[in-house]
Structures are given as C-alpha cells and as structure tokens.
C-alpha positions as CSV (number, residue, x, y, z in Angstrom):
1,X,6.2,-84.0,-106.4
2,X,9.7,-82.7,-105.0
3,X,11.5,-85.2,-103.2
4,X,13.4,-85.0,-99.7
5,X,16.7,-83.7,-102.2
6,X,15.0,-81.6,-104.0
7,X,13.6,-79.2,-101.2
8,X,17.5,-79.6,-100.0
9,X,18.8,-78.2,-103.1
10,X,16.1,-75.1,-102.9
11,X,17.0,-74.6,-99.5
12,X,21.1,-74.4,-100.1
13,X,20.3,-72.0,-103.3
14,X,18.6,-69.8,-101.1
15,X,21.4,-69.6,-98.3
16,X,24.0,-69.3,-101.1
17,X,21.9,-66.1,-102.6
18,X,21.0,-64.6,-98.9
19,X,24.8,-65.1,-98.0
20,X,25.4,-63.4,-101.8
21,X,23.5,-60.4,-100.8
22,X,24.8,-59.8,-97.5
23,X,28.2,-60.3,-98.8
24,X,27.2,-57.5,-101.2
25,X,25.8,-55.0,-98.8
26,X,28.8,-55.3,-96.3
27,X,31.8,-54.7,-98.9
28,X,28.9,-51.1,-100.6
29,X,28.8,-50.1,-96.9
30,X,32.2,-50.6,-96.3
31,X,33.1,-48.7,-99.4
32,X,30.7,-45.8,-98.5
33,X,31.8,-45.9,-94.9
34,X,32.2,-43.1,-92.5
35,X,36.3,-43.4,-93.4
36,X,38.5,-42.7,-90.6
37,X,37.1,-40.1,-87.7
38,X,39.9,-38.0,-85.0
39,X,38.7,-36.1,-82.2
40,X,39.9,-32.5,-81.7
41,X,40.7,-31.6,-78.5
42,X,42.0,-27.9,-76.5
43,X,44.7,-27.6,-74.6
44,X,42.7,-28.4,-71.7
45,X,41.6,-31.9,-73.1
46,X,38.2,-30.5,-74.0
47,X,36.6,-32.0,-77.2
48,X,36.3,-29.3,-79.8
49,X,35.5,-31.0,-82.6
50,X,36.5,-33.6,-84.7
51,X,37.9,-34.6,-88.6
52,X,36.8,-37.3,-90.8
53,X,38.9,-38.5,-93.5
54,X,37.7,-40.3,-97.0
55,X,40.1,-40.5,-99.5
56,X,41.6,-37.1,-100.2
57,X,38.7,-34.8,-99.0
58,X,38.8,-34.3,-94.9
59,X,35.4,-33.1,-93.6
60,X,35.4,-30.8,-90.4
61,X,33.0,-30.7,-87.7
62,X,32.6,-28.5,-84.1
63,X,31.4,-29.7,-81.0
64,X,27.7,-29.9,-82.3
65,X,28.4,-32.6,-85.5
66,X,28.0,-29.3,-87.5
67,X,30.3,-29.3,-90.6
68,X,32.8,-26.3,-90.4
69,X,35.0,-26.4,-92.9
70,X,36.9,-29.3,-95.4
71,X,40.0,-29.5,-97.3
72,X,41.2,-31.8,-99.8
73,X,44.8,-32.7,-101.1
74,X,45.6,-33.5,-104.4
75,X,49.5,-34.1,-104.8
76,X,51.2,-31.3,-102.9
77,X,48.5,-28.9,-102.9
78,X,45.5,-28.6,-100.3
79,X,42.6,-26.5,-101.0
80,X,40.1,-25.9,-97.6
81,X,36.7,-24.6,-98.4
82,X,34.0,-23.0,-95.6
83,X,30.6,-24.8,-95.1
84,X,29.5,-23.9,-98.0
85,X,32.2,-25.4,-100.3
86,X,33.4,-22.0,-101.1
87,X,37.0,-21.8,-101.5
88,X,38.9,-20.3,-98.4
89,X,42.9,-21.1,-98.6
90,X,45.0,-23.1,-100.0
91,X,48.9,-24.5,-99.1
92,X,51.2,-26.1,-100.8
93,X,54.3,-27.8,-99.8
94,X,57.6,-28.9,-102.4
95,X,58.6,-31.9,-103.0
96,X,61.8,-33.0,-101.2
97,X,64.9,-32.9,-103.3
C-alpha cells in the first residue's frame, strides 16, 4: 500500500516532468518563432505590406499576407528571389577600409 509520502513523491515527479515539457515546447517554439515582423507603409501612411526577418533570410509580404518576394544576406552579398525562390537580383556592398 503507498503511503501519504509516497503519493507526494508521484505527485512532485509528475509536476517536475509537465514543467520539463513545457519548458521544452516554449524554448522549440521560440526557436521556430515568427522572428522579427516590420510593417511597410506609403508615403501616405498606408500599410503596404510587411517584412519578416529570421536569421539571414527576410521574407516579404503585400497587403494580403501573400509572400512577394525574399532576400537573404550572407557577408556582404544579398541575393532577393521572386515567390517562387527564383533568383531575381543581387547587391553587394565593400567592406569599409
């Protein structure tokens, strides 16, 4: 028969394992997150659009949530690619001296 300290001890392993998991799912959906989002506006203050950057790739979208267009930057050099991840343009800047 399980004592009084016994069903204590079950209890506190199965907060410390709940707690384990959540701990877990927070820092995989902060790591998968939406990264950081800007807002594109005209020059009359009407929302265009808007960017979202994760690491080096930033995603473009219109007014709709549609994706337009992305770039990403890899040392000095960005590459931007249509919807369609074809290849569009790419810039370049030199390093100061």
């Amino acid at each position: 028969m399980m004592t009084y300290r016994d069903k204590l001890n079950m209890i506190e392993i199965g907060v410390a394992v709940a707690l384990a998991i959540a701990i877990a799912t927070l820092v995989t959906t902060m790591a998968l997150g939406q990264g950081v989002t800007t807002n594109v506006y005209d020059a009359r203050g009407n929302k265009i659009g808007s960017s979202t950057q994760i690491g080096n790739t930033t995603n473009f979208y219109d007014d709709r949530g549609r994706k337009v267009q992305s770039s990403t930057t890899t040392g000095n050099t960005t590459k931007y690619y249509d919807d369609r991840g074809r290849t569009i343009g790419t810039s370049s800047t030199q390093p100061r001296r």
